[in-house]
C-alpha positions in Angstrom: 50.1 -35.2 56.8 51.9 -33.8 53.6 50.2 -32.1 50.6 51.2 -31.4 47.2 48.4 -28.6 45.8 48.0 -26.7 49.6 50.4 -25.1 52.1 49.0 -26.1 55.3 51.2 -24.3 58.4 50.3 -23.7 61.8 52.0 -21.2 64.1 50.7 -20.5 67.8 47.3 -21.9 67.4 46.6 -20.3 64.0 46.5 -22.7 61.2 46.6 -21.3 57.4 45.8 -23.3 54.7 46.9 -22.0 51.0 45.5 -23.4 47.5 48.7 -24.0 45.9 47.9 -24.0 42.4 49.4 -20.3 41.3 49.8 -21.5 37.5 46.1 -22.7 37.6 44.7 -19.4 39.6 44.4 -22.4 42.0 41.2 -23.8 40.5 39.3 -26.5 42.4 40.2 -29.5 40.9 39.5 -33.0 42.3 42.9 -33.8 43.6 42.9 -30.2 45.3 39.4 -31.2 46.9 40.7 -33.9 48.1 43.3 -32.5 50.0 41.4 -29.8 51.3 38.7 -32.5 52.5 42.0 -34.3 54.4 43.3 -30.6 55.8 39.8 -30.3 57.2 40.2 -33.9 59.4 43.1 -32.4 60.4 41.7 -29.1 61.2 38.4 -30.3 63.3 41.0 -33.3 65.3 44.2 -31.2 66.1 44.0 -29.6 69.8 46.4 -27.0 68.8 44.6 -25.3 66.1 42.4 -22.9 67.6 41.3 -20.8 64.2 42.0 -21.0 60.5 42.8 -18.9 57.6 42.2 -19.8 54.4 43.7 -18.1 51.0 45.7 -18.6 47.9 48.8 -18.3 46.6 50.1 -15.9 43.8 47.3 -13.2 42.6 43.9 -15.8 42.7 42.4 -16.7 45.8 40.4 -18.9 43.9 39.5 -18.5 40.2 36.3 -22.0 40.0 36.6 -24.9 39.3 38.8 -27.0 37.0 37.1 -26.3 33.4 39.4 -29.5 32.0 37.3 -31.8 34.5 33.9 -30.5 34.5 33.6 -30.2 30.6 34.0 -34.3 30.6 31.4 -34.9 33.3 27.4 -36.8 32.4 25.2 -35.9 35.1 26.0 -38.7 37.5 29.5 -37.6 37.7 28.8 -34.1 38.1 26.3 -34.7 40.7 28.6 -37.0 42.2 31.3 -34.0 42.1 28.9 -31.4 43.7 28.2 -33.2 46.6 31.7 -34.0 47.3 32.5 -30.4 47.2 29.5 -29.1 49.0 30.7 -32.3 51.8 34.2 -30.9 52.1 32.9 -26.9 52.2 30.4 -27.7 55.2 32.5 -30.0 56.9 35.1 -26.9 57.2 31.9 -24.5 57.9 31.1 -26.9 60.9 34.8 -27.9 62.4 33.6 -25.8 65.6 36.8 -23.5 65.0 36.6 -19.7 63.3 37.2 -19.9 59.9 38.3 -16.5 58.2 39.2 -16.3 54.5 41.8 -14.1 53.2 40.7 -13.1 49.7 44.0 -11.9 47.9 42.4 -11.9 44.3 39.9 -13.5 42.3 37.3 -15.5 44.3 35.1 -17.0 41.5 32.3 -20.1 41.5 34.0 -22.5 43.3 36.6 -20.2 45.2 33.7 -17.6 45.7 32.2 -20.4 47.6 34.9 -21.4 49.4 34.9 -17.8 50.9 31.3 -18.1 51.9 32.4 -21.7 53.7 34.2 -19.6 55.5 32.9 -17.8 58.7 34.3 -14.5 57.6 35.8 -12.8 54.9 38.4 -10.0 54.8 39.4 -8.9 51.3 42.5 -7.4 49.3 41.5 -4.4 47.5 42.2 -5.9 44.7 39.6 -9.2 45.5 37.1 -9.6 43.0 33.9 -11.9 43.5 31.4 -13.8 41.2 29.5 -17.1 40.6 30.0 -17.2 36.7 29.4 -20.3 36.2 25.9 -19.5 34.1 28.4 -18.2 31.3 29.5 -22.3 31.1 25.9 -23.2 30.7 25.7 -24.8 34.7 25.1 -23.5 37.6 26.9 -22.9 40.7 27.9 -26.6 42.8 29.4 -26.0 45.7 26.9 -24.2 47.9 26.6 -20.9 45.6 23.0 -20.9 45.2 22.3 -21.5 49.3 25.0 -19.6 50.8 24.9 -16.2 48.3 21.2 -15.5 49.7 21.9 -16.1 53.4 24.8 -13.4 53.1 23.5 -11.2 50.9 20.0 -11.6 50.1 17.9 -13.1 47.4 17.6 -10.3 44.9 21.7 -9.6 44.9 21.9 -13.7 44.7 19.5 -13.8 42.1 21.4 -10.9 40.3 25.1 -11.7 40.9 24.3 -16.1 39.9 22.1 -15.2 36.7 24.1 -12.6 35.7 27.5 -14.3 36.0 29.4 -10.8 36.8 32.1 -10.1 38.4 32.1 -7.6 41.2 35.0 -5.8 43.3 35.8 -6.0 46.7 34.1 -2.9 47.7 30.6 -3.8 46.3 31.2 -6.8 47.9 31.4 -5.2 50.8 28.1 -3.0 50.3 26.2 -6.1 50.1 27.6 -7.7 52.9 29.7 -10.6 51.1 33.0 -9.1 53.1 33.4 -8.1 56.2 36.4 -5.9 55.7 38.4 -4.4 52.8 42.2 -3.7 53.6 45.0 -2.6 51.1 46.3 -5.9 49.2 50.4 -5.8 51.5 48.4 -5.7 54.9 45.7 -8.7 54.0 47.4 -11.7 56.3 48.3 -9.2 58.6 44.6 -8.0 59.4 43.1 -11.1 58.4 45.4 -12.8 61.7 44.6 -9.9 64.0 41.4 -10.1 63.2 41.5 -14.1 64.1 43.1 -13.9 67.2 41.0 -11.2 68.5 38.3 -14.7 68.1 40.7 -17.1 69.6 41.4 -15.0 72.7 37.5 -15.5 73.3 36.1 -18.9 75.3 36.4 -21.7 72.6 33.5 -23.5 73.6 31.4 -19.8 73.7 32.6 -19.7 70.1 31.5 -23.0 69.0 28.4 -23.0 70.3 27.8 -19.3 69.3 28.9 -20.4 65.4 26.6 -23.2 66.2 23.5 -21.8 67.0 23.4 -19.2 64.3 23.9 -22.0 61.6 21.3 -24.0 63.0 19.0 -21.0 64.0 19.2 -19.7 60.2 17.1 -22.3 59.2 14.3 -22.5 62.0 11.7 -20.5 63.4 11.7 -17.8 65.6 10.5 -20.0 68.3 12.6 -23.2 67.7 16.1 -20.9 67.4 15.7 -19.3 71.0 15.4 -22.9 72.6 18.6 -23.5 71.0 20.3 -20.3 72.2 18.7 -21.0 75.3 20.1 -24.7 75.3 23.6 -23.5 74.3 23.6 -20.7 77.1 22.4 -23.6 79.8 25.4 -25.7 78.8 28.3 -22.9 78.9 26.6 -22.5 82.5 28.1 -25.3 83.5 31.9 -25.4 81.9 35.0 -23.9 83.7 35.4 -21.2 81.3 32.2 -19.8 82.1 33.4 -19.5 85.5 36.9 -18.2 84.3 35.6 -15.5 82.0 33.4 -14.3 84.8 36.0 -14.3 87.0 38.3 -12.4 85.6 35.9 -9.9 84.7 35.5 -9.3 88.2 38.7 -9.3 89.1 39.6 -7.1 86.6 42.0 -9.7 84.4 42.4 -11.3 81.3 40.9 -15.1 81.6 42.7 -17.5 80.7 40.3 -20.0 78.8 41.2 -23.8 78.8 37.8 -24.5 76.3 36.5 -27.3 79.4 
């Protein structure tokens, strides 16, 4: 499929998808959404993408929404909006694949939650981070309000949404937002090592695994370990359980088919 507002390239297995907006700071409008929603069909269907990377072009990740858009909406339109959004930001979080974002600059409301979509996050420096959205009089719409406490708690959410501030890469990753800072000319670079270091692994062990911990967030104790439980029965019985442990005893790398 072609796209006019992303870059959407794969090479070897990796797929990276770039908001391509650089005079906007690549806000989130709805014909952006739109194409991101497509990119993620694509994403979950295609055999040869084993793991994505997300960024954006010129010196925004993602800087929110589209103001132009969102100051015309009435409450059934911008209901209507959020739940597209928050559709097109779990469909990517559930694809089954490793989703790592590659924050080169600002990642604010809506790009902020893009990020958190996004299994993990490796940032530029430079990368800063915020749900401002309280300074337009709404409140985040894309997953801000349920995602932000998972990562980082509710008192830093509860700060960081009502406050509307802006914070650097490095708080970010204090709190536990990012999952690595790098300096802004090696970001791709890491951010790919750091994905195929995934994608050597079993793909169905990472589904499953990505799985279970989104599932598990949300039930008890109890009701998560019959899940892991359930996921480690059913990787008993696939071929790359058997290749991995192979290997390892013949002292190899496997070579995972994901059957």
């Amino acid at each position: 499929m072609s796209y006019e507002l992303i870059l959407f390239e794969v090479n070897d297995h990796i797929a990276t998808l770039t908001i391509n907006r650089p005079d906007k700071l690549n806000a989130l409008n709805d014909a952006v959404m739109a194409e991101l929603s497509s990119a993620v069909d694509e994403i979950t269907a295609r055999d040869d993408i084993a793991g994505v990377i997300v960024t954006g072009a010129g010196k925004a990740f993602v800087a929110g929404a589209d103001i132009g858009e969102l100051s015309k909406q009435g409450p059934f339109d911008g209901k209507a909006r959020s739940v597209r959004g928050q559709n097109v930001l779990r469909r990517l979080e559930t694809c089954g694949k490793p989703v790592i974002a590659a924050v080169n600059g600002f990642a604010l409301g809506g790009g902020c939650e893009l990020a958190m979509a996004c299994h993990l996050r490796v940032a530029s420096e430079k990368a800063k981070f915020g749900q401002p959205e309280v300074k337009l009089g709404i409140c985040p719409g894309f997953g801000g309000t349920q995602r932000l406490p998972r990562l980082v708690g509710k008192g830093r959410a509860l700060d960081l949404i009502m406050s509307g501030r802006m914070i650097g890469a490095d708080e970010a990753f204090q709190m536990g937002l990012v999952n690595k800072v790098v300096p802004p000319d090696e970001l791709l670079q890491e951010t790919e090592k750091m994905l195929r270091s995934i994608v050597a692994m079993g793909p169905l062990a990472i589904r499953l695994s990505i799985e279970a911990i989104d599932s598990g967030c949300d039930m008890s104790l109890d009701e998560g370990l019959l899940l892991e439980a359930n996921h480690f029965g059913l990787l008993a019985a696939t071929d790359d359980m058997r290749e991995g442990m192979g290997a390892f005893l013949e002292k190899r790398d496997p070579e995972f088919t994901g059957k």
